[in-house]
C-alpha positions in Angstrom: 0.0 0.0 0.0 2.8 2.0 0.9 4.8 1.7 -2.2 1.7 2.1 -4.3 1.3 5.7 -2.8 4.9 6.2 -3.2 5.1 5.3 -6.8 2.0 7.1 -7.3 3.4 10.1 -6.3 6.8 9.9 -7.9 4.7 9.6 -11.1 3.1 12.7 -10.5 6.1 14.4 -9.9 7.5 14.1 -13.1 4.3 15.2 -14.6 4.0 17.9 -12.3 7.5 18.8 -13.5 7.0 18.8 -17.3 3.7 20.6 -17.3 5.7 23.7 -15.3 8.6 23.2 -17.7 6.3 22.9 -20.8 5.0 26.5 -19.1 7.9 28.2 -19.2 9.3 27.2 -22.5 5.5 28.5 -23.7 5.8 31.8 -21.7 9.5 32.4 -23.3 8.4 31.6 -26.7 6.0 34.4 -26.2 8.1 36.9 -24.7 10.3 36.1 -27.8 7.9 36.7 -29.8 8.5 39.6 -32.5 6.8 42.9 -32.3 4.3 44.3 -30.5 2.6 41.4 -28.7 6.0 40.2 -27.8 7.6 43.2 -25.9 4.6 43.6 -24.0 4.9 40.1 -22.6 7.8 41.1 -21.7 6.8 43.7 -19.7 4.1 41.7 -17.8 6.8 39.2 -17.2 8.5 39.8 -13.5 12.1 40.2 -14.8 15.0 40.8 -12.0 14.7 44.1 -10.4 18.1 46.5 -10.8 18.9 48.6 -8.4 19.8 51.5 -10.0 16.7 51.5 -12.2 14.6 51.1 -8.8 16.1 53.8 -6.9 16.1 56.4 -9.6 12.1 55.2 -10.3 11.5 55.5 -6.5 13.4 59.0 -5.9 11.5 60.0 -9.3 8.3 58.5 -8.2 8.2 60.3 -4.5 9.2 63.8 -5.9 6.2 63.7 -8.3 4.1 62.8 -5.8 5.0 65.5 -3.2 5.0 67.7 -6.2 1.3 67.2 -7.3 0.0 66.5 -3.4 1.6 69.6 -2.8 0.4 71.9 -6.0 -3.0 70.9 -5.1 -4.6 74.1 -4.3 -5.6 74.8 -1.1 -9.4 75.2 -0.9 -9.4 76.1 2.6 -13.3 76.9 2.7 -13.9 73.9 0.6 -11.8 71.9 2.6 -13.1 73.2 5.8 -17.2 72.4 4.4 -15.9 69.0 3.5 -14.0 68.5 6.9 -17.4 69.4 8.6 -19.3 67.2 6.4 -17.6 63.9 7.2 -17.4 65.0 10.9 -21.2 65.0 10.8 -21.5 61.9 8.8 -19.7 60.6 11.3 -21.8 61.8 14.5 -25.3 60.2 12.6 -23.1 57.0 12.3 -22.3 57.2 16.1 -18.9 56.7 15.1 -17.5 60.5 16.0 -15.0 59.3 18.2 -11.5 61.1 17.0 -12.1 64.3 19.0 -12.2 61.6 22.5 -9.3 59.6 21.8 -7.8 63.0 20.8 -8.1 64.5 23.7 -7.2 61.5 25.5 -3.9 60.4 24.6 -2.8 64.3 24.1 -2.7 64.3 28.2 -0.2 61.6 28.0 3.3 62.9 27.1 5.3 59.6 27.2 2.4 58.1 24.5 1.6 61.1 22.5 5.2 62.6 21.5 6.2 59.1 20.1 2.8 58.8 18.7 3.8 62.6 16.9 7.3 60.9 15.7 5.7 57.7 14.6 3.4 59.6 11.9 6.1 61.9 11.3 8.4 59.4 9.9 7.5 55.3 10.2 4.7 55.5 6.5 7.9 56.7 5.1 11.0 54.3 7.0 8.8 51.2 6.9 7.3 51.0 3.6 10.9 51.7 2.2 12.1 48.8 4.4 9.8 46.6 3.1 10.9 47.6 -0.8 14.2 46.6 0.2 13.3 43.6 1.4 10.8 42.3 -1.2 14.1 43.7 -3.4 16.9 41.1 -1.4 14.6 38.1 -1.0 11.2 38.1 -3.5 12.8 39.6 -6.5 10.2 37.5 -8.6 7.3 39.5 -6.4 9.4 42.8 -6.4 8.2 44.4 -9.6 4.4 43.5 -9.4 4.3 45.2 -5.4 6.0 47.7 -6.1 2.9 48.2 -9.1 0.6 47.8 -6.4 2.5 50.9 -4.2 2.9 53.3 -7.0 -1.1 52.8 -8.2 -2.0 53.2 -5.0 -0.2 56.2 -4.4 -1.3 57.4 -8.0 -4.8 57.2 -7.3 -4.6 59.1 -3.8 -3.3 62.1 -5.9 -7.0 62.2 -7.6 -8.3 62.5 -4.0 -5.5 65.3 -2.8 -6.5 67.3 -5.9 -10.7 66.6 -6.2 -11.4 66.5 -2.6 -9.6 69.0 -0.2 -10.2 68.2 3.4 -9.1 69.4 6.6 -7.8 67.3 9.3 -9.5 67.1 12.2 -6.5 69.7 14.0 -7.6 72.1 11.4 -11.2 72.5 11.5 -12.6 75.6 12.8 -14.0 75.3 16.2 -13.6 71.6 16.1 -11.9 71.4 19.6 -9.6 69.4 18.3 -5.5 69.5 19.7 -2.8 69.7 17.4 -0.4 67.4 19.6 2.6 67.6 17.3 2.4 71.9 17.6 2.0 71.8 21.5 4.4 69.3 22.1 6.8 71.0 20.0 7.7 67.8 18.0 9.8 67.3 14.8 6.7 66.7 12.8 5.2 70.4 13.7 7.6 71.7 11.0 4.6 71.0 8.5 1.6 71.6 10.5 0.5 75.3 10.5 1.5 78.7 11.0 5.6 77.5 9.9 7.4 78.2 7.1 7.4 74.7 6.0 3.2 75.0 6.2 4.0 76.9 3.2 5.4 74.7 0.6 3.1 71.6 2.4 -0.4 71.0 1.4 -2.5 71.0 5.1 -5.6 69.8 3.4 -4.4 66.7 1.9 -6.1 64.8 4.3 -8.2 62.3 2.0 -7.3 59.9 1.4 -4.5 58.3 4.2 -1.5 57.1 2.9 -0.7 56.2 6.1 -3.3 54.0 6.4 -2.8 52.5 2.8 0.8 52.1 2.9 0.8 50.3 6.0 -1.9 48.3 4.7 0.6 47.6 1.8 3.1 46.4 4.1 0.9 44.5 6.1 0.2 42.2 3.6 3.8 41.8 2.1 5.0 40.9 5.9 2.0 38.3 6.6 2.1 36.6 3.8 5.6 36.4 2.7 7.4 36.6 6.1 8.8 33.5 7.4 9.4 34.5 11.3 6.2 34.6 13.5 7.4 37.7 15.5 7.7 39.8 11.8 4.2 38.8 10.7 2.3 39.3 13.8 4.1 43.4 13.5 2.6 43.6 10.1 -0.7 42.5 10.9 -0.6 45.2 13.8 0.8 48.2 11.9 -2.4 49.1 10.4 -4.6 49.2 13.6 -1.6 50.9 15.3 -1.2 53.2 12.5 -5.5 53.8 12.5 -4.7 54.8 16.6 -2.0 57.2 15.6 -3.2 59.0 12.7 -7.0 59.9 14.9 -4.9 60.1 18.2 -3.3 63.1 16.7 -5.8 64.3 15.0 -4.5 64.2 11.3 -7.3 62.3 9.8 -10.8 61.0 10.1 -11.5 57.4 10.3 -13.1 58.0 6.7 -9.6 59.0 5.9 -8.3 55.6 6.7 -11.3 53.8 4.7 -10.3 56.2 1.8 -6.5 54.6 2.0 -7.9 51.4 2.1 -10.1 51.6 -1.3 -6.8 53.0 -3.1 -4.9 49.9 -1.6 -7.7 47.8 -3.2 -7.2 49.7 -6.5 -3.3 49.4 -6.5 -3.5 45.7 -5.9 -6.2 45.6 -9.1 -3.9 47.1 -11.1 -1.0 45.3 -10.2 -2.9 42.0 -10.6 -4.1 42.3 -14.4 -0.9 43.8 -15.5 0.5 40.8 -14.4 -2.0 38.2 -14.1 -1.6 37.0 -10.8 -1.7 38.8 -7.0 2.0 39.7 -6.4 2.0 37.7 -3.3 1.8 34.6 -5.9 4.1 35.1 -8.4 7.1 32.9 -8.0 9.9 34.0 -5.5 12.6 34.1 -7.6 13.2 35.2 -11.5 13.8 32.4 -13.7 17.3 33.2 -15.7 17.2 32.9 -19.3 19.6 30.6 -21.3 23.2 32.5 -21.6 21.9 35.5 -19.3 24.7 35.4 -16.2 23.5 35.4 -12.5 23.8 38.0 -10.0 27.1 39.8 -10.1 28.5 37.8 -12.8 30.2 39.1 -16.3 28.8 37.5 -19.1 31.5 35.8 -21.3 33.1 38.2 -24.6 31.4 37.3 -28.0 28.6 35.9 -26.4 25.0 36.7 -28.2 22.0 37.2 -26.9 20.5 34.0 -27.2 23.9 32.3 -25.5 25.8 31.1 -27.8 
């Protein structure tokens, strides 16, 4: 019985084998295909991330994006009527809650200064973090998250620009306390009445990147992180993240819900570009024939197709 299963499954194997070989050799016929049809498969094809290419796209990427979020223009009335409306929304909801938690955690100075550095600078250090890790050990997933980032952050520009909003430190007579300005934190450079206030839009508030690139780490570290201790961190970053951002009154919880429908556009994107969720892609880039591995020189007179 035993050695029935075995052989069994030794036949499969094989099979198994051959069917993922005969896949490949399809998928490189097709990226070799001439024209058109051809070099677009090869651009829906992960192919090996390089890291000049990626740090020039990122540092290109991230000064486009402050440069539109901050060209916006700033609709304060329009932003203030908008601020107002979701605050109401909210109350008929029951779910006005932000100004109490606000309020709350601002008495506590050994929680709320961290809390002020944490959404000054962890969306930024941790999302990067994760790049460069998805970079080192998922190279084969690289490319296809990093789609799922950029759309994401693409998309929340439409909302910067379309829908002004105050955060909840801004609105008039909202009662709210701008913890990062009365604790005299780093992250009061931006907020308002500073010269950096100037050149930063204060009513981007809608959506959070906060909340949607946390989410997009999240998910990278849960489902691709072997140690227990690094997945149960990303499944806690957004709800930590949600505390922080209403804790010191930068956003709405709408704001958050706002981050996460761009989060679900992103992933779209990235997933019929290339025709799979990122997470399920392989881990590592299959090397074409003659094409030298990772820090190797490919041999003199050698043509593209190795020989």
């Amino acid at each position: 019985m035993g050695e029935t299963g075995t052989r069994a499954e030794t036949g499969a194997r094989p099979e198994t084998a051959r069917k993922k070989t005969a896949g490949l050799v399809s998928d490189r016929k097709a990226e070799a295909a001439p024209g058109p049809r051809g070099r677009l498969r090869r651009l829906r094809t992960p192919s090996r991330p390089r890291i000049w290419f990626e740090l020039l796209l990122i540092a290109v990427s991230y000064g486009v994006y402050s440069l539109i979020r901050n060209a916006a223009p700033e609709r304060v009335a329009q932003a203030q009527d908008h601020a107002r409306d979701i605050w109401r929304l909210q109350g008929h909801l029951g779910l006005d809650f932000e100004r109490a938690v606000n309020h709350a955690l601002a008495k506590v100075d050994w929680l709320i200064v961290p809390m002020n550095y944490y959404y000054a600078t962890l969306h930024f250090l941790v999302t990067i973090a994760v790049l460069v890790w998805l970079f080192r050990r998922h190279p084969g997933r690289y490319g296809a998250a990093r789609t799922a980032l950029f759309a994401t952050t693409a998309i929340a520009l439409v909302g910067f620009y379309f829908y002004p909003l105050a955060p909840p430190r801004l609105i008039e007579g909202g009662h709210f306390i701008d913890t990062s300005t009365v604790h005299h934190t780093w992250g009061s450079l931006a907020t308002k009445d500073t010269a950096a206030a100037s050149v930063s839009n204060q009513y981007a508030a809608m959506p959070s990147m906060h909340i949607g690139w946390s989410v997009w780490c999240a998910i990278a570290l849960v489902l691709l992180a072997r140690p227990l201790w690094l997945k149960v961190l990303g499944a806690l970053y957004p709800p930590v993240t949600l505390l922080v951002i209403v804790a010191t009154a930068n956003h709405f919880w709408l704001d958050a819900v706002g981050g996460l429908a761009c989060v679900a556009f992103g992933f779209t994107v990235s997933r019929l570009w290339y025709g799979r969720w990122w997470w399920r892609l392989p881990r590592e880039v299959t090397r074409q024939p003659g094409e030298p591995a990772p820090g190797e020189t490919p041999p003199e007179n050698t043509r593209p197709d190795g020989t």
